[in-house]
N, CA, C and O of each residue as an XYZ file, in Angstrom:
484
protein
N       0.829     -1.185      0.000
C       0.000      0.000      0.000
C       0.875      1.250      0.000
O       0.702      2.171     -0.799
N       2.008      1.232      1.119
C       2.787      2.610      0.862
C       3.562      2.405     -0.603
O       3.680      3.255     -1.485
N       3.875      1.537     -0.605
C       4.527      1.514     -2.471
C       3.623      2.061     -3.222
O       4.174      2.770     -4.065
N       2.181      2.067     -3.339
C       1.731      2.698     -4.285
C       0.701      3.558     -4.201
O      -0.246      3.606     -4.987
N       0.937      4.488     -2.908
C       0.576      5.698     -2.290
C       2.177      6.386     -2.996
O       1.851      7.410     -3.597
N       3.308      6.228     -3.082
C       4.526      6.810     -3.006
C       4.920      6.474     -4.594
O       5.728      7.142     -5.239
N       4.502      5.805     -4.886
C       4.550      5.968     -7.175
C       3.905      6.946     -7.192
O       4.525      7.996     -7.360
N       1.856      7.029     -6.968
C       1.440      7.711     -7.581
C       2.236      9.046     -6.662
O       2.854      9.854     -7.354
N       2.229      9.139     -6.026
C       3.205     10.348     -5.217
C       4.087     10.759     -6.170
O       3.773     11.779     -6.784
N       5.079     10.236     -6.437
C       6.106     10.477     -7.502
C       5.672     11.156     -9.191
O       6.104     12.084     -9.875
N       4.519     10.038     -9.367
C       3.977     10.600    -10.504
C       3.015     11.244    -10.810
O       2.447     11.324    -11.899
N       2.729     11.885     -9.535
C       1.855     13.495     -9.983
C       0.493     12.953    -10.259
O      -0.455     13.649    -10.622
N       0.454     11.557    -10.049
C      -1.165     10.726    -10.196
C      -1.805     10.262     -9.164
O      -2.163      9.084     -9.150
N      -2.114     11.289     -7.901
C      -2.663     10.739     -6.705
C      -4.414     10.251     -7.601
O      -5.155     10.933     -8.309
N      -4.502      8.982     -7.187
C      -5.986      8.405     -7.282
C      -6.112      7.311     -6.263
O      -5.341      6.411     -5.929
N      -7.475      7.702     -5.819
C      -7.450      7.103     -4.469
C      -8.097      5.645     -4.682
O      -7.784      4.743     -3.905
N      -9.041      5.403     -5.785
C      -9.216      3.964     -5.902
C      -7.879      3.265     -6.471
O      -8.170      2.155     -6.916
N      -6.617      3.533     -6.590
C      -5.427      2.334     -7.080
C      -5.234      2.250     -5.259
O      -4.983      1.099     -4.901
N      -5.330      3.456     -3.893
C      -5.364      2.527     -2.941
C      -6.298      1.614     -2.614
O      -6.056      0.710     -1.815
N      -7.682      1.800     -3.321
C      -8.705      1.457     -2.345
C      -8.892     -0.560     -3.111
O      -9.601     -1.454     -2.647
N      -7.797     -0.633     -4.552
C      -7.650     -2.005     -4.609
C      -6.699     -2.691     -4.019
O      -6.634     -3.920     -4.001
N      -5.853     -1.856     -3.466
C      -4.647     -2.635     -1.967
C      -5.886     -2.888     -0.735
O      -6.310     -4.039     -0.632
N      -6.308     -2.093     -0.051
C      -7.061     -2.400      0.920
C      -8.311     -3.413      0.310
O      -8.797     -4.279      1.037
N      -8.595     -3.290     -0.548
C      -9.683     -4.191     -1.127
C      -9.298     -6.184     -0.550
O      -9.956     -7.012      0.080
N      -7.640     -6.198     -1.334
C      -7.295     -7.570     -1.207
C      -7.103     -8.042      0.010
O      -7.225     -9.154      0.523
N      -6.618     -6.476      0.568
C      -6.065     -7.133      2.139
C      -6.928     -7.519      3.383
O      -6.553     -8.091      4.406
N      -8.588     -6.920      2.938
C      -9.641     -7.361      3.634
C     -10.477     -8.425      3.285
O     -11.071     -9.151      4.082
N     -10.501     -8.489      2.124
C     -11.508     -9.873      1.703
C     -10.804    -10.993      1.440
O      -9.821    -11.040      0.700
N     -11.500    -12.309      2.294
C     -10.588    -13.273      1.760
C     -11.077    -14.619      0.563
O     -10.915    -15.838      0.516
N     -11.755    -13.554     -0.316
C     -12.390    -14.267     -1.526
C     -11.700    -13.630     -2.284
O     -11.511    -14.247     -3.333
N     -10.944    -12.088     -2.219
C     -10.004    -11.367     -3.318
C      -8.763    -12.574     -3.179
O      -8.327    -13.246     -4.114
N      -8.337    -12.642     -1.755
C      -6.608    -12.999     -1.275
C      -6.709    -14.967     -1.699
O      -5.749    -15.738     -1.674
N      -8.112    -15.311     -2.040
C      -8.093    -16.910     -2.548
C      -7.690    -16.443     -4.118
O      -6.869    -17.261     -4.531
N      -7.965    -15.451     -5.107
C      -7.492    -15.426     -6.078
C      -6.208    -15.294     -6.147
O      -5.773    -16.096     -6.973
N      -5.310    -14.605     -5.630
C      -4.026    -14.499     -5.381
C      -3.501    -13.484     -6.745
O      -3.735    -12.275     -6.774
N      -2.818    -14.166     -7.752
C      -2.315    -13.027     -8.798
C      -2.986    -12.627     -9.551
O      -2.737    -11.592    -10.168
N      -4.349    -13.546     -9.773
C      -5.462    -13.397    -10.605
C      -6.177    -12.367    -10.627
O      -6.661    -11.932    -11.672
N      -6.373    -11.739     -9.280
C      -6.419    -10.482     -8.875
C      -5.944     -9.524     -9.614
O      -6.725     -8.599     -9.835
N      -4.721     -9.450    -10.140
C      -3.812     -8.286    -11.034
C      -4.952     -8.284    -12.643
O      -5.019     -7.400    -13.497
N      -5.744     -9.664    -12.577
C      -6.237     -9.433    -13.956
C      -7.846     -9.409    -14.117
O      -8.545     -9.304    -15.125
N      -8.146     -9.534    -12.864
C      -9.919     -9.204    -12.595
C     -10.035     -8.848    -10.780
O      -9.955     -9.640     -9.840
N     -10.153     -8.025    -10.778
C     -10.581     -6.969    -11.080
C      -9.659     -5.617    -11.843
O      -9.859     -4.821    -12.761
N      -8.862     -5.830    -11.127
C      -7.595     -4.743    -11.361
C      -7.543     -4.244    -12.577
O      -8.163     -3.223    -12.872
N      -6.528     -5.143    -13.731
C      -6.735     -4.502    -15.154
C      -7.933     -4.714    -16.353
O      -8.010     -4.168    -17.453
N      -8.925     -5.814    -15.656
C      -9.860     -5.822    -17.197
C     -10.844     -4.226    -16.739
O     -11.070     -3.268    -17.478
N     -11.232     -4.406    -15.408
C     -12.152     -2.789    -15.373
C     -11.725     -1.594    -15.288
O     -12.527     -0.679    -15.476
N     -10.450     -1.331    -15.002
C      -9.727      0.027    -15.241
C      -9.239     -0.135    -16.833
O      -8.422      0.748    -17.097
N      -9.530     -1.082    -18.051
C      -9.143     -0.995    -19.148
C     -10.572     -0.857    -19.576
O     -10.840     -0.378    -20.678
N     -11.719     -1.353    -18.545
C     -12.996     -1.063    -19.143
C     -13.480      0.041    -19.186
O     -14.473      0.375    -19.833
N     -12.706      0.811    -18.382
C     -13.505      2.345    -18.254
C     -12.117      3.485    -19.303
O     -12.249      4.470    -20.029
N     -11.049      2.768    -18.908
C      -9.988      3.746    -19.242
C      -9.995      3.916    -21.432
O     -10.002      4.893    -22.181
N      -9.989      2.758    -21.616
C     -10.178      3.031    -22.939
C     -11.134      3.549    -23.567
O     -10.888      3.777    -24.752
N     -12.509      3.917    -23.070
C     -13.492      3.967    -23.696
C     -13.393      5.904    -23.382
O     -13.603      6.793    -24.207
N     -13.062      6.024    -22.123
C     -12.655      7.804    -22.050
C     -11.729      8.044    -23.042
O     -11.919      8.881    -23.925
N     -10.457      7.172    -22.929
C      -9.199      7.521    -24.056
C      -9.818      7.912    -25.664
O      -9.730      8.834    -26.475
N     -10.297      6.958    -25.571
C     -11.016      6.842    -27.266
C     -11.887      8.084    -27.393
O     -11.749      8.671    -28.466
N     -12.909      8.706    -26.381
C     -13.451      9.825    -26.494
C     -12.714     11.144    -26.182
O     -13.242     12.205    -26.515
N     -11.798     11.132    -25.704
C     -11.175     12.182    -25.409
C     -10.455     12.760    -26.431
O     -10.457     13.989    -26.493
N      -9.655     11.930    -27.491
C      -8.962     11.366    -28.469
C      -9.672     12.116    -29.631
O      -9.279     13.019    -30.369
N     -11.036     11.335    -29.532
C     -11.549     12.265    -30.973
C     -12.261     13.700    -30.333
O     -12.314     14.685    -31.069
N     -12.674     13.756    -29.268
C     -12.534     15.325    -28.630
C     -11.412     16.328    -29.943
O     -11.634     17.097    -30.878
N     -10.166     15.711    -29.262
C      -9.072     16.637    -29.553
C      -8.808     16.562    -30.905
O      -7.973     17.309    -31.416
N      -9.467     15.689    -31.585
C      -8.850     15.472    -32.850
C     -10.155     16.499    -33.893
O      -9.965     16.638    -35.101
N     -11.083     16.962    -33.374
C     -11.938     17.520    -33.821
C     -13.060     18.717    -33.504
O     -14.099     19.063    -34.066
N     -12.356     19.164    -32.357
C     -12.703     20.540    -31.664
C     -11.344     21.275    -31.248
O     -10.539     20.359    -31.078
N     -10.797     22.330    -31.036
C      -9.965     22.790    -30.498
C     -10.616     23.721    -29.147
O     -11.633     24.406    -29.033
N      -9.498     23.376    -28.219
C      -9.968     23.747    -27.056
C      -9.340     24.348    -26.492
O      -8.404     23.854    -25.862
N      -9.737     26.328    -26.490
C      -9.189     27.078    -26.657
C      -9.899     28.126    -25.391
O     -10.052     29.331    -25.592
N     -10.349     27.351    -23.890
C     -11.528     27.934    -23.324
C     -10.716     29.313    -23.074
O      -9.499     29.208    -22.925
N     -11.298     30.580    -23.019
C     -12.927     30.866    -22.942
C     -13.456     30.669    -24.446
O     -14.586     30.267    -24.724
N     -12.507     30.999    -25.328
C     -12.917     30.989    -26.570
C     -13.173     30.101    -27.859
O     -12.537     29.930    -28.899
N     -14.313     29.631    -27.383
C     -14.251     27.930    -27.647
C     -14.380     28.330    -29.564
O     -14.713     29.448    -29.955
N     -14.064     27.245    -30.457
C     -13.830     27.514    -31.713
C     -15.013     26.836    -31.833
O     -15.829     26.609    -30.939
N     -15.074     26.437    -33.306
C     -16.103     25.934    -34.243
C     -15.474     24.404    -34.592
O     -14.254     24.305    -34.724
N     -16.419     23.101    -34.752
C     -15.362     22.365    -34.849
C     -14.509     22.358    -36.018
O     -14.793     22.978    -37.043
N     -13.367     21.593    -35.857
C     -12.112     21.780    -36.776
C     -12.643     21.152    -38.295
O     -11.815     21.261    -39.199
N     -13.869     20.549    -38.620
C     -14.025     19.665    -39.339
C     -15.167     20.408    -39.393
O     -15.904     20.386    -38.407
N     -15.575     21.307    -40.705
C     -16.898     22.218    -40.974
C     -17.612     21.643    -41.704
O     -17.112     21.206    -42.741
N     -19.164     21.409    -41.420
C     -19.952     21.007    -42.392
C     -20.135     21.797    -43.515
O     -20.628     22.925    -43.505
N     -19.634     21.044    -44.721
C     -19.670     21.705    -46.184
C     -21.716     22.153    -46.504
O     -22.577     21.595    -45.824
N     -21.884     22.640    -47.022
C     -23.286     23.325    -47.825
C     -22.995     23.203    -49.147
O     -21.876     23.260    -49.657
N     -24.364     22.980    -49.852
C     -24.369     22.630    -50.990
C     -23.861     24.307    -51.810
O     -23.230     24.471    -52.854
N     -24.300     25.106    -51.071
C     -24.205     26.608    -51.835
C     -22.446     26.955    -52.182
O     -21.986     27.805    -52.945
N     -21.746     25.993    -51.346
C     -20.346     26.418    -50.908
C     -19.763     25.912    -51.729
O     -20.358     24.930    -52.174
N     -18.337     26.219    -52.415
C     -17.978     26.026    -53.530
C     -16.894     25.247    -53.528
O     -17.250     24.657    -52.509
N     -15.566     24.578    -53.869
C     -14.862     23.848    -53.265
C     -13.615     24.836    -52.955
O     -12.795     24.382    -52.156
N     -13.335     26.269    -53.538
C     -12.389     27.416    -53.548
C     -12.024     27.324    -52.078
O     -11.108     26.919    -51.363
N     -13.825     28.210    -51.955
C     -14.187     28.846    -50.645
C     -13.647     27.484    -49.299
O     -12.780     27.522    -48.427
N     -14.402     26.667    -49.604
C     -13.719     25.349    -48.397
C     -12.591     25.271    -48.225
O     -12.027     25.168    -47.136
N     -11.877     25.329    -49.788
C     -10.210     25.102    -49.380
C      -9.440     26.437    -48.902
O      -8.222     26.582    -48.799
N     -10.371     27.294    -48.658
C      -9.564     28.864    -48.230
C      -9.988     28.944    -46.432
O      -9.484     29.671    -45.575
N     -11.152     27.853    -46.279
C     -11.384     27.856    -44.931
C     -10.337     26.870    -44.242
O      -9.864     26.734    -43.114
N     -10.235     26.375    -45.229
C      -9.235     24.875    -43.914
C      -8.334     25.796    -44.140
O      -7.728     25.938    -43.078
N      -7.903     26.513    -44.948
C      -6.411     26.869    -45.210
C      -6.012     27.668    -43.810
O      -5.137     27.560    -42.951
N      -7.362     28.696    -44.116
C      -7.695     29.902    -42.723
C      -7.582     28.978    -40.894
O      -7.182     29.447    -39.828
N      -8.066     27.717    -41.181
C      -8.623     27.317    -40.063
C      -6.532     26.795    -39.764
O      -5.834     27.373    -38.931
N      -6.172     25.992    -40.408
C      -4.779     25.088    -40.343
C      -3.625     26.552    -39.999
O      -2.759     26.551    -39.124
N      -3.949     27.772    -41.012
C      -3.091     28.866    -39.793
C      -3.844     29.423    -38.773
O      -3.401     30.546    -38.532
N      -4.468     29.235    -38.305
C      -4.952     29.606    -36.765
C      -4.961     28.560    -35.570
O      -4.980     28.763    -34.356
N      -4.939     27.154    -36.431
C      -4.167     26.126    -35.715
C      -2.879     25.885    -35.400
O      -2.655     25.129    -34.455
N      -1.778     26.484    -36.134
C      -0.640     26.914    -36.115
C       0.021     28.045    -35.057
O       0.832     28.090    -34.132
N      -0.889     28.942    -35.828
C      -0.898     30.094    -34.682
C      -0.940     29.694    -33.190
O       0.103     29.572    -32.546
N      -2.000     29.518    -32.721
C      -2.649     28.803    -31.529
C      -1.641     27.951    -30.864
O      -1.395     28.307    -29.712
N      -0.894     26.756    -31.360
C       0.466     26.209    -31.162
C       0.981     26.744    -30.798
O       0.940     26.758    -29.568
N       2.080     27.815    -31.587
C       3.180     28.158    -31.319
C       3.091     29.233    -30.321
O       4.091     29.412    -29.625
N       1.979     30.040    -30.118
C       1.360     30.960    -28.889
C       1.368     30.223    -27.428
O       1.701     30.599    -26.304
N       0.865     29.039    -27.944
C       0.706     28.042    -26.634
C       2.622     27.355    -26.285
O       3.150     27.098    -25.202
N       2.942     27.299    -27.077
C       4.686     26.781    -26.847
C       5.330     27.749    -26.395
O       6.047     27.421    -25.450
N       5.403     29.391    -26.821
C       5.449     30.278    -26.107
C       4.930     30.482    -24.660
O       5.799     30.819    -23.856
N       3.928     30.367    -24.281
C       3.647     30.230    -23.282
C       4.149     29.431    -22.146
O       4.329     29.804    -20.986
N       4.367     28.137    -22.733
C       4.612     27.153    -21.970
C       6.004     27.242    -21.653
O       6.481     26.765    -20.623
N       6.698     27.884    -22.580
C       8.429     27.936    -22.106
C       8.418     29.728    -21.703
O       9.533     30.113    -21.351
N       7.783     30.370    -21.709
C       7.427     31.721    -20.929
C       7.411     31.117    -19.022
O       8.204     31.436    -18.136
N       6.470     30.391    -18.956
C       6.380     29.695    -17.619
C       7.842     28.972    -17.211
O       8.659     29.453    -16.426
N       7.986     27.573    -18.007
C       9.148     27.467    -17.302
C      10.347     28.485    -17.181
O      10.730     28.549    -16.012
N      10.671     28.858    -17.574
C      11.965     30.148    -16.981
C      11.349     30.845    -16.212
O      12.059     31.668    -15.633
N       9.522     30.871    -15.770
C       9.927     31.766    -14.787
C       9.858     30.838    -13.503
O      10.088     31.212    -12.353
N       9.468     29.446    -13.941
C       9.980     28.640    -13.052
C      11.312     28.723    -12.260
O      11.623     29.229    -11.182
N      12.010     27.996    -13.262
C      13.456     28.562    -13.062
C      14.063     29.064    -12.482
O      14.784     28.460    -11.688
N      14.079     30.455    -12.585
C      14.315     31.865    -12.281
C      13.816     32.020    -10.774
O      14.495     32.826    -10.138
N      12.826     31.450    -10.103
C      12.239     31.462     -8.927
C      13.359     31.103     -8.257
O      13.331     30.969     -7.034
């Protein structure tokens, strides 16, 4: 249990149900008759049951909205109209791919703006 109170410690991932499946085994003794089996039900098939299915949504989240709060965008992927011409579309992605750019390198700025003043502290 302190081993993995003191990982997620280390790795900036305090979650309190990875303790609450140490205390889980160490009280029931229908978990502690499974013995390693344990590592693969409950442990990794339902934290892969919940974890992939967020991953996968989160995933196309990012892959198709930009998230820019307060100023939330339009998604990255515009529904074409029949009125719209194929010029005009290709002058919007063009518009949309430098403001995605933009947005980047503003944000990389930022992010190494912070660390040095990390640093520097």
């Amino acid at each position: 249990m302190a081993a993995t109170i003191m990982y997620m410690m280390w790795a900036d991932c305090i979650h309190p149900p990875g303790g609450a499946l140490v205390l889980m085994a160490m009280d029931n003794a229908a978990i502690q008759q499974l013995q390693w089996a344990y590592l693969l039900w409950p442990s990794l098939l339902l934290c892969l049951g919940v974890l992939l299915p967020l991953s996968a949504g989160t995933n196309w989240l990012r892959r198709n909205y930009r998230f820019d709060w307060p100023n939330m965008a339009a998604p990255a992927a515009s529904a074409t109209t029949p009125s719209s011409s194929t010029g005009q579309l290709a002058k919007q992605q063009q518009q949309q791919q430098q403001k995605q750019q933009q947005w980047q390198q503003e944000w990389w700025h930022q992010q190494h703006r912070r660390q040095q003043q990390h640093i520097n502290v």
